[in-house]
N, C-alpha and C positions, 0 to 999 in steps of 0.2 A: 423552743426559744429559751435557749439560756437565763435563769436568774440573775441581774446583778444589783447591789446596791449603791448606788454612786452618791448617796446621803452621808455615808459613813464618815463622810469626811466633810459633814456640812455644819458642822459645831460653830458656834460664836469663836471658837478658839482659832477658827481658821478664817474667818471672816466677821473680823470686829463690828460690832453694833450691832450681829443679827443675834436674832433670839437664840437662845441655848436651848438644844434637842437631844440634851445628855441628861440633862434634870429630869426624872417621870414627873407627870402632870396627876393632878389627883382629881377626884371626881368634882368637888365643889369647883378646882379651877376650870374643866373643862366644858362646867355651866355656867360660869361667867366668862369666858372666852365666846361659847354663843348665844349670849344673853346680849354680850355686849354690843355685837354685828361685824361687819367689814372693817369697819370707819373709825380708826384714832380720833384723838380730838383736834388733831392737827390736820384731817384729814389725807392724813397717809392710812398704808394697810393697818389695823392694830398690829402689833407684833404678836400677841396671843393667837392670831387666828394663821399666821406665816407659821409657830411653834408649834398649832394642834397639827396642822396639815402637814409639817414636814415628821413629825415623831409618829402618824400614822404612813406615811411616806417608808421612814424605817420599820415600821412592824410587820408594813403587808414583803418588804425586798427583802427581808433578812435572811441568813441562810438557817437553816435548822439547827442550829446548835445551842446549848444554853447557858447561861452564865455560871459564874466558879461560884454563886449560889445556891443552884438548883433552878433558878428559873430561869423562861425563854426572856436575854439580855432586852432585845424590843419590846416584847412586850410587857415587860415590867417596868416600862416607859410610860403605861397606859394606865387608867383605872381600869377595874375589871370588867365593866359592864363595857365599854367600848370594846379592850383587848379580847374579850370570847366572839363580839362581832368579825373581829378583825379574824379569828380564827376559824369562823362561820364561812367568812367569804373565801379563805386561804381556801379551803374543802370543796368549796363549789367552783373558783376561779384561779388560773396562774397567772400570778403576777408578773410582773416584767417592765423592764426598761430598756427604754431604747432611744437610738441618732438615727431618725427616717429622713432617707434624702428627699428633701423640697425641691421645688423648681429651683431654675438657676439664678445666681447671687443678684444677677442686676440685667441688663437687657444687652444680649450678645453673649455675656460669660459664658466660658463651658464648665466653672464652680459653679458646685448647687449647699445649696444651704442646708444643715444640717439641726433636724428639727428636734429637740429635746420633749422625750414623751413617754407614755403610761400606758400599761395595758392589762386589764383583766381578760384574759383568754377563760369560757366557760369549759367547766372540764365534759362534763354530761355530753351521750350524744348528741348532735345535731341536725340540721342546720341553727345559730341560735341570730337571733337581731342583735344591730351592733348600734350603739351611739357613739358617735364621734362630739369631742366637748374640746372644741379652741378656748383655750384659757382668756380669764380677762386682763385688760390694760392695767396690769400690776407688774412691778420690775421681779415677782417668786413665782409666776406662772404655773404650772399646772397642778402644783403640791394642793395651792389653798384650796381646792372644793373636792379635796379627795374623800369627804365625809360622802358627798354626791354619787362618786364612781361605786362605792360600798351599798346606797342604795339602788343604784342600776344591777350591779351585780347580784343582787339578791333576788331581783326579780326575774334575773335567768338572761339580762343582755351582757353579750361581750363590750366592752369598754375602752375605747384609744382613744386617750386625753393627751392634747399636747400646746407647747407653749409656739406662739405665732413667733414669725421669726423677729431676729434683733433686740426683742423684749428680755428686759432681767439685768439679774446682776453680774457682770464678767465674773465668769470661773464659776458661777452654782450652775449644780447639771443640772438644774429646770432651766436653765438658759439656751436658748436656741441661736445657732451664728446667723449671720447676716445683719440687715438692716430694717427697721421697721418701714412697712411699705405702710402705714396707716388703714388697711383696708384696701389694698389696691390690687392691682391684678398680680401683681406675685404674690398676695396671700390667697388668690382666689385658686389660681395655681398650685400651691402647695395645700391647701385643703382638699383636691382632686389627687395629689402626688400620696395624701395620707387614705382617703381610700383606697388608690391602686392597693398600698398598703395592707389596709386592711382586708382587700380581696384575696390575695395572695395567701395573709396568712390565719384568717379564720373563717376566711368562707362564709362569711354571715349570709344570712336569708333575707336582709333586707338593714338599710343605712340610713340614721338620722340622726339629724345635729342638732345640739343642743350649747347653748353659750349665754353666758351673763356678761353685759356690757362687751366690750371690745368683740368678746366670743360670738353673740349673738347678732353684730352686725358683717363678723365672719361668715358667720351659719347660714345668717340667708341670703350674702353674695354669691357663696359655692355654690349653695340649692340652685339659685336663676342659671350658674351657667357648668351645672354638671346634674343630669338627670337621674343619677345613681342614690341621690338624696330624696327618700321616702316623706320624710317629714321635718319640722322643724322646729323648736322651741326657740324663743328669743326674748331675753329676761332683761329690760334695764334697756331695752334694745332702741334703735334708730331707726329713721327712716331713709332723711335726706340731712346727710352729714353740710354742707352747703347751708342750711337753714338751721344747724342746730348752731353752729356755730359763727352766723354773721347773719342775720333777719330783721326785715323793719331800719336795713341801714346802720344797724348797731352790733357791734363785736361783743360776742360773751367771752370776754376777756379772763374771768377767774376759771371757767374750765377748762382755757386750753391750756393755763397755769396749772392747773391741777393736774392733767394729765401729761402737762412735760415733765411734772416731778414725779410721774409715778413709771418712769420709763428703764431705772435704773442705771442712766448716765448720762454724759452732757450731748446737749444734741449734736454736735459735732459729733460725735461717735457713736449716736443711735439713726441717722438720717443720712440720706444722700447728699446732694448738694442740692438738685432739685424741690426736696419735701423740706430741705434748710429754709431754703429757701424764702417757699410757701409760708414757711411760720415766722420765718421773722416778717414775710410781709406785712402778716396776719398781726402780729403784734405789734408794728409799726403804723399803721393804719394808711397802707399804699397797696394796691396794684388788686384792690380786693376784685374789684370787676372789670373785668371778666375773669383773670388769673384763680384769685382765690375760689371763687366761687363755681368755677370751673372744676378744677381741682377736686373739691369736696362732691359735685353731681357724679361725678365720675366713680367716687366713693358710698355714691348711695344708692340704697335697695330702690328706692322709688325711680331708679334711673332704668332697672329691668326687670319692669312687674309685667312687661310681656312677656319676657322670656318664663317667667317665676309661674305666670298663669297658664302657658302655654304647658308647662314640666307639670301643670295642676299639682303643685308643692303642697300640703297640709299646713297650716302657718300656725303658728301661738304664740303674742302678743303679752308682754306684761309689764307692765309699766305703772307710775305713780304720778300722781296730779301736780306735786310741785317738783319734779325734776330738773336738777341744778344743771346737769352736763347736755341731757340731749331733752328738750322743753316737748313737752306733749305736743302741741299742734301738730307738727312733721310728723309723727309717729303716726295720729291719726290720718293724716294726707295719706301716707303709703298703704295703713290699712284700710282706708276706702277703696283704694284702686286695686288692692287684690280679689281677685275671682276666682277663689279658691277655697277650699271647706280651711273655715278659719276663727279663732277665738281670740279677743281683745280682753285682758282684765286689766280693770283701775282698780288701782291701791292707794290710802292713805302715805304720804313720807315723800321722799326722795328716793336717789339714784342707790340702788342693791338693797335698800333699808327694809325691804319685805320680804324677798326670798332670800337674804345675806347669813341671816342664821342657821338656816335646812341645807345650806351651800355647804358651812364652814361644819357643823357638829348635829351630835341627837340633839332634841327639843332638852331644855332645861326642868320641863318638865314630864315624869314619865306619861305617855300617853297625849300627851299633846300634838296638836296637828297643825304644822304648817301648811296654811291652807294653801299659798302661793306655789310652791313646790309640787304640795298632794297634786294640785289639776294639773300643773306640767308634766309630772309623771305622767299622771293618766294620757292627756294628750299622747304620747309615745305609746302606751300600750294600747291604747284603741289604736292609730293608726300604723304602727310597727307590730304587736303582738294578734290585730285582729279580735281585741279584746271587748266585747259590750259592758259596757261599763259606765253609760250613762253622758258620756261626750256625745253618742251620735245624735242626741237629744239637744245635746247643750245650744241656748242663742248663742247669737254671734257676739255681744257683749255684757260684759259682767262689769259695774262699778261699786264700789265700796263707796258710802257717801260719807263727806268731809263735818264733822267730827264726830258721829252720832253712836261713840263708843260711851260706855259709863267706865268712870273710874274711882278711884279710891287712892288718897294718902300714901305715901311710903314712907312707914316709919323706920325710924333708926333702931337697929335690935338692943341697941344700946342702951340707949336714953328712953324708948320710945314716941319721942316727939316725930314729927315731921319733915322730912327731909326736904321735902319743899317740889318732888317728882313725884309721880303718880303711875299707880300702876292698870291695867284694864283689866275689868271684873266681865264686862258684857260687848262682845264686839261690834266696831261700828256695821251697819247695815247694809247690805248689798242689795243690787237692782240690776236685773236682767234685764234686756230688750235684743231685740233681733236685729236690727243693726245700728250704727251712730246717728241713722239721719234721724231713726227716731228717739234718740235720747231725747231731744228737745222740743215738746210738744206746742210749744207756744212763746212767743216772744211779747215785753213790757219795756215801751221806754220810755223815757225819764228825761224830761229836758233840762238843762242847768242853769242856775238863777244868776242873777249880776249880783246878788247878794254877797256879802260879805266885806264892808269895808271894814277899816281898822282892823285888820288878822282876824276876824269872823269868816265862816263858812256858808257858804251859797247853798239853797235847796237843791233837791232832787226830786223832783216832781213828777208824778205819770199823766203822760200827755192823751195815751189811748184810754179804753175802757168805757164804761155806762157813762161817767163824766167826764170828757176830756177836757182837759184845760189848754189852754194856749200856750206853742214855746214862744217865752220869753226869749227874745232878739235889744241886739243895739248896746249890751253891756259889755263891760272888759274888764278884767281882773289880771292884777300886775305881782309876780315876784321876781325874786334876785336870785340870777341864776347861778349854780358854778358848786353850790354848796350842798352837802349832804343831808339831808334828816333824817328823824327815826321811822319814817316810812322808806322803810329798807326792805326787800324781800326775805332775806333770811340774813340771821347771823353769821351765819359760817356754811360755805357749799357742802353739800351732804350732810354734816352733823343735824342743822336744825330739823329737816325731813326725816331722818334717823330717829330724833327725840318725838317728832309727830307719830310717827307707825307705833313708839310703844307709848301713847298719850300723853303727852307733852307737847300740845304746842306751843309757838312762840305767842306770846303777848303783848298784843301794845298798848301801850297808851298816848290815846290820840292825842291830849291833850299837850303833850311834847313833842311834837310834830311843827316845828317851828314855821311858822305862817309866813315870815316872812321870804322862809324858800321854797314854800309849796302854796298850791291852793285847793280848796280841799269842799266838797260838796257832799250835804246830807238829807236825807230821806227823814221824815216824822217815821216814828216807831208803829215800825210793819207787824201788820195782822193778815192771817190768811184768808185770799182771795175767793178763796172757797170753801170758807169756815174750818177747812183742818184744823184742829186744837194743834196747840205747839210751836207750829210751822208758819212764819211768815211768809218766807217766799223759799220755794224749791230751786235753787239756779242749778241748770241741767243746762248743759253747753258752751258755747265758745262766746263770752260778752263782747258789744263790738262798740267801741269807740268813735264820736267825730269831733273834734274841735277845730278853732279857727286859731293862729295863733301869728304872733310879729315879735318881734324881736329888735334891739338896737345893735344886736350885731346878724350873722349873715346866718348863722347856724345856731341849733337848739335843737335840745334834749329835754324828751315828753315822756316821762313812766311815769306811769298810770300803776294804782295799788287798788284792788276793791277790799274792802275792808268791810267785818260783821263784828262792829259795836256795842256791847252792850248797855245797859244801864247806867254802870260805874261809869261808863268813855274807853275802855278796856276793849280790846278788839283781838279777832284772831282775821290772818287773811286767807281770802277766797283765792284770788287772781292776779297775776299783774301782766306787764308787759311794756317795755321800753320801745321809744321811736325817736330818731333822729332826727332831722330835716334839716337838707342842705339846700345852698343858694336862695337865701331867703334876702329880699329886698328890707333892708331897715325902713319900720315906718309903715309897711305894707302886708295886708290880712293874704296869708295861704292857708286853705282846709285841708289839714289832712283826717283820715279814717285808717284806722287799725284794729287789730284781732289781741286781745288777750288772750291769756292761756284758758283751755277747755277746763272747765269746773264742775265737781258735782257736789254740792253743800247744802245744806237746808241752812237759811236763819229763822233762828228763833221768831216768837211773838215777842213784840216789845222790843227788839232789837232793831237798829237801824242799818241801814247799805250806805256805806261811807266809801265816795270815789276820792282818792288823794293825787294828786299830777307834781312831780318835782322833777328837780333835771339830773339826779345821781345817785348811783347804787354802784357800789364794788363789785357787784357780777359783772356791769357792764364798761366798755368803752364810750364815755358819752361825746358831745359834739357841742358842750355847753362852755362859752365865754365866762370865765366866772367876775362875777357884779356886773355881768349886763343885765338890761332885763328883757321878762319874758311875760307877754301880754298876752292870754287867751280872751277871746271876745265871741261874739254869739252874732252872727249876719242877718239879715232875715228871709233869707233865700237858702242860707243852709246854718240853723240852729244849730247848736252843741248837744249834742245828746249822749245818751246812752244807752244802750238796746242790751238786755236783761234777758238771757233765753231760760225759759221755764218748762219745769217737766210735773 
């Protein structure tokens, strides 16, 4: 297979606004490029991490020749400790690019689409394992985790990375033709048309996918319906597209914003008319059911975990507690139902915020280990290389728990004062169990008080236990709906979970949480149940909601925040989770019950569990009349509680 470069002409100077891949990058920049993660502050790609991956992009395609210097032109693009890697890999693997024909353009065409993609071919005899990595929902496809294909190829697997169709920027060869099918059966299709591919032309010994976000709900569509797929890694990944984006009645509105802007055009010209369709449904708030919602089952792995279980796929899970685009619960749904040798890991942050760095570059520092990454690897070479290496041991879940890293100050090198971020000295904690049902060993609820008039806060009371007390019924608690407060889940999708993973979380202060558009219920300062020093309450599992509520108009909007308070009234959160409720009689009590997001957090001793209920968050589409009001009450046939799963 012939060498080509087709970067060579991928300069800012030929495509204004993109980063420049003519300037060499130096070693400090190359450690704040993956220091920094995925995630601009705008939530687009950083440009730094599109620059490191397209300039290693040019180092590994160049031809042999070298600059009117004396040195090789690409790699004096490089710092040196990357550029000898890059020439490590040159030694062991051929590089190459290539237009793999995909299934055909649309349903009927006899045009097939043309898939823009990457290959490290292992030189050494063989047979060698091959990973296939569908790139993620970014408009620069398959460049940016080219840091990834260098460590696959080091450990002796051949490499065919390639960008799913329709994604990217018109005219960059990481752009592949066609139309984004979102996940659909034309990319399930062309995920099958790239291993024909890769049969033909390296003969691998054995085939598995690996993909971060968009990729990883690629990876284990093919695996369900092509059995050529050995195993699977899936990073940032989904389950049931359907619930990650329309659940509990309510539109997560800022993600599918977010990923139409990372699609590299306007949807007219990345969609059919069909999948247009779908999304302006989706962002008009019509035809969700059965259309939308249809639509998205169709897209999700949980729709063919027979098939998945039947192919007995190897599965690898990794995900993060507060995930902006696709919300843990669903991710857990699918990996309950698979029956499969399989591993789940929870991670501190958001969406790519923990393996985004070992994606994009080396560790910033030498010798450091990304954990997230190191077991994904592994996963691949125990079940692709037949490697013992300590997975065959592994439980079925692994959780990091939510914050129990130590940290320290980052001062200014300047000044040396405080920058006011912090850095992690000691990592948060992890906890094995064998599988999800026993994450949660025990369940505490908490019934809610009528407490609270004049903007004061209601108890949180435990009803069970050696003392139970009595829920309190017969009260009602009124605000004004339509209005925001500062019990907001995150500042900004992705960035806030980004600043959590490297110890920075958000902070609130409850005490600005204006009463008069929430209502907000608190616990006396928790001690642990079973003397643990430290440890007030271990919350392990998925918290579940009931309240009663009316309304003066027909619809309302219920997010729930659980919140861990301290001392000061300063709070970091646990959980949330938005619910709608339509066709509501004005005047008139309807109960509903809902599921928050799955949490693994310890509070402290002396810290309190603060549930906050308001009716708006920019993540979401709400369903709130704004200045009607919004009455929660307590029946006495079905209390308002809260139910607290503990481990």
């Amino acid at each position: 297979m012939p060498q080509e470069n087709p970067f060579t002409t991928g300069s800012s100077e030929h495509f204004p606004g993109f980063p420049d891949v003519t300037a060499a990058l130096t070693a400090a920049e190359t450690s704040r490029i993956t220091g920094r993660g995925l995630w601009a502050a705008d939530g687009t790609v950083d440009p730094g991490a599109v620059r490191l991956g397209q300039t290693l992009a040019n180092a590994l395609l160049r031809e042999t020749t070298d600059s009117p210097d004396g040195t090789d032109g690409a790699d004096a693009l490089l710092p040196a400790e990357l550029a000898a890697v890059v020439e490590e890999v040159r030694g062991l693997a051929l590089p190459a690019y290539h237009r793999i024909e995909g299934a055909a353009e649309s349903e009927g065409s006899t045009e097939h689409v043309r898939l823009s993609a990457f290959s490290l071919r292992q030189l050494g005899p063989g047979p060698h394992p091959l990973v296939v990595v569908p790139a993620g929902w970014t408009p620069f496809g398959w460049p940016l985790f080219l840091w990834s294909y260098l460590v696959l190829a080091r450990k002796g697997y051949h490499v065919l990375a390639y960008t799913p169709r329709g994604l990217g920027i018109p005219g960059l060869p990481s752009t592949s033709s066609g139309l984004i099918d979102v996940a659909g059966p034309h990319d399930w299709a062309d995920g099958s048309a790239v291993i024909d591919f890769a049969v033909d032309h390296f003969a691998p010994s054995v085939v598995g996918f690996m993909g971060e976000s968009y990729g990883s709900g690629i990876s284990q569509l093919v695996a369900a319906h092509d059995d050529r797929v050995a195993a699977v890694v899936a990073l940032s990944t989904w389950g049931n597209l359907a619930t990650s984006l329309y659940d509990n009645k309510t539109r997560h509105l800022a993600a599918v914003k977010a990923l139409l802007a990372l699609t590299g055009g306007l949807p007219e010209n990345k969609f059919d008319e069909e999948n247009q369709r779908i999304l302006a449904d989706f962002q008009a708030d019509r035809n969700l059911e059965p259309d939308v919602v249809d639509w998205g089952r169709l897209r999700a792995p949980e729709s063919y975990l027979t098939l998945t279980n039947d192919n007995g796929t190897p599965t690898f899970f990794s995900n993060t507690w507060h995930e902006s685009l696709f919300a843990v619960n669903q991710t857990l749904e699918t990996f309950n139902g698979l029956d499969v040798p399989k591993r789940l890991n929870m991670w501190i942050g958001d969406h790519a915020a923990p393996e985004g760095p070992a994606l994009l570059g080396p560790p910033t520092t030498p010798g450091e280990v990304n954990l997230p990454m190191a077991e994904a690897y592994a996963w691949l070479d125990h079940h692709l290389k037949g490697e013992r290496n300590g997975v065959e041991d592994w439980p079925e879940v692994c959780n990091q728990v939510m914050f129990t890293y130590v940290t320290e100050p980052v001062l200014d090198p300047d000044t040396g004062e405080p920058t006011g971020d912090n850095r992690i000295v000691t990592p948060a904690r992890r906890e094995t169990s064998p599988g999800w049902s026993e994450v949660t060993r025990g369940t505490e609820v908490f019934g809610l008080t009528g407490d609270g008039a004049a903007g004061t806060d209601g108890r949180l009371v435990p009803v069970g236990g050696e003392e139970p007390a009595a829920e309190e019924t017969g009260w009602r608690r009124a605000f004004l709906a339509g209005v925001d407060t500062e019990a907001t889940a995150m500042d900004q999708i992705m960035k806030t979970g980004q600043a959590e993973w490297k110890g920075n979380p958000k902070i609130y202060d409850t005490r600005k949480i204006d009463r008069r558009h929430a209502v907000a219920w608190t616990t006396e300062p928790l001690v642990s149940p079973d003397g643990e020093a430290g440890t007030g309450r271990r919350v392990r599992g998925i918290p579940r909601l009931r309240l009663t509520v009316r309304s003066t108009a027909t619809s309302a909007s219920l997010y729930a925040h659980l919140l861990d308070v301290a001392e000061d009234d300063t709070a970091r959160i646990i959980s949330h989770e938005p619910l709608n409720v339509y066709g509501l009689t004005p005047d008139q009590d309807t109960t509903v019950t809902w599921n928050l997001q799955a949490a693994a957090y310890d509070i402290a001793s002396g810290h309190r569990l603060m549930l906050v209920v308001d009716s708006k968050d920019p993540l979401y589409g709400d369903a709130s009349v704004t200045w009607t009001q919004t009455v929660i009450g307590s029946p006495e046939d079905e209390p308002s509680r809260l139910e607290l799963p503990l481990g």
